[in-house]
N, C-alpha and C positions, 0 to 999 in steps of 0.2 A: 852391131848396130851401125857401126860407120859405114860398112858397105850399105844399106839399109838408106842413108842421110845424103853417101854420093850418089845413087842411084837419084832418088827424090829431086838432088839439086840439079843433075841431067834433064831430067825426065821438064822439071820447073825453065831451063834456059833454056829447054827446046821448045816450051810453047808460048815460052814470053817472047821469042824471037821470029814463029810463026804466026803471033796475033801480030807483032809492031814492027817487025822486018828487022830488028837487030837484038844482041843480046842484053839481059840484064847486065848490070854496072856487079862488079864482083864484090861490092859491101853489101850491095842489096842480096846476094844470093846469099853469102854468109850470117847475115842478119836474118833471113829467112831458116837457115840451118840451126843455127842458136836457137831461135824462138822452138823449132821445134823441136831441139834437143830440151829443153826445160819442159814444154809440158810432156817427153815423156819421161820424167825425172819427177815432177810434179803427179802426174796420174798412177806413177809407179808401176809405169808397164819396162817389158824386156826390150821390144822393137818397137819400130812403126806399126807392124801388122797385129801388136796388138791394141796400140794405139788407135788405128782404124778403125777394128774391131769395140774397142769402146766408145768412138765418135757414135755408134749407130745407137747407144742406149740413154736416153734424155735423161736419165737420175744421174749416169757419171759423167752427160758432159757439164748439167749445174753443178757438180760436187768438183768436177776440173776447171771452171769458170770462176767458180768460187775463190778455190784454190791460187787462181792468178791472182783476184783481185785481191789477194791479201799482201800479195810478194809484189807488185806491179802498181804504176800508175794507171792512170787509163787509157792513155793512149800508149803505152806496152800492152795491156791488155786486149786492143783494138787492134794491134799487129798479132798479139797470137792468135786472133780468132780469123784474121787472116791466112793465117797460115795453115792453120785447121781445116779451114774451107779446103784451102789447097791442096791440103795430105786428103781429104776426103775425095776430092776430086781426080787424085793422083792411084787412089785406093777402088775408086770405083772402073779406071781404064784397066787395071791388072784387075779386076774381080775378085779382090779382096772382100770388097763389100758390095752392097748395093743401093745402101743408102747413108743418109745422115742424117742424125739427130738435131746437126748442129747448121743453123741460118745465118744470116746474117740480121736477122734481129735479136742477137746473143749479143750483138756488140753493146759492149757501154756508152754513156754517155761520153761525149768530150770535157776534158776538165774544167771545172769551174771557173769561171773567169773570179781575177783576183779581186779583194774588198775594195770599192773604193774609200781614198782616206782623205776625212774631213777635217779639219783642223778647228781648232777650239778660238775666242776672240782672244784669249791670251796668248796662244802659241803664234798668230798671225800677227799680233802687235810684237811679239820678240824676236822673230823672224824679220821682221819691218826695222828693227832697233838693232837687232845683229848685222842688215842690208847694209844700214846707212853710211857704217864703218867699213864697208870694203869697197864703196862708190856709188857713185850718182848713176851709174846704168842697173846693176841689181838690186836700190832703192826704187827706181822708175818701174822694173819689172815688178816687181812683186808687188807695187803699187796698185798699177794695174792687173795682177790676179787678184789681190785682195779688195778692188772694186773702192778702191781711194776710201781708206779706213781713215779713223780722225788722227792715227800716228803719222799721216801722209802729210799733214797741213803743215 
């Protein structure tokens, strides 16, 4: 399979370098290498080519999407499905295959943006009361984010 992975990463620097006139940066090709050594570690295939071979059948590539999104953030998940594309694409110039099951509406979403956090009238008053004691500049601030509470006066 390594030979299988350098070909791949060839085959990937020759036409990242043909579309933008120079090569990929050497973490992005290994990062691309990785990703795609997991999902075929993940889909439990032998090579790429059979790899390939299962990108063309839409039940194993939900059951291999799946599969990431359990091991994977989302945006890991959003990089293998890049990379997917690209063994598909890599798959159909040697005629491995001819098609794929797999889009790019397979990608996830982007993750969550984090909760915002509110603070309660008592946490903002001991916050205010905790300020006072370390000085007159981080009583001033938090004054004004807490919007000149009556601990301000």
């Amino acid at each position: 399979m390594t030979d299988d992975l350098n070909q791949f990463a060839e085959w990937h620097r020759v036409r990242v370098q043909r579309r933008t006139g120079r090569p990929p940066a050497p973490t992005t090709t290994r990062n691309k290498v990785s990703k795609l050594r997991t999902c075929v570690r993940l889909a439990g295939c032998a090579d790429l080519a059979s790899l390939s071979t299962l990108i063309q059948d839409r039940e194993q590539v939900e059951r291999l999407l799946d599969a990431l999104a359990l091991r994977m953030s989302n945006s890991s998940v959003r990089q293998a499905v890049v990379v997917l594309l690209d063994l598909a694409e890599y798959a159909k110039a040697h005629g491995v295959i001819t098609y794929a099951a797999l889009s790019t509406r397979d990608m996830p979403g982007h993750n969550p943006p984090k909760a915002v956090v509110v603070y309660t009238d008592a946490e903002i008053d001991l916050m205010l009361s905790a300020a006072r004691g370390k000085g007159l500049r981080w009583w001033a601030f938090l004054c004004t984010a807490g919007r000149h509470r009556p601990a301000c006066g």
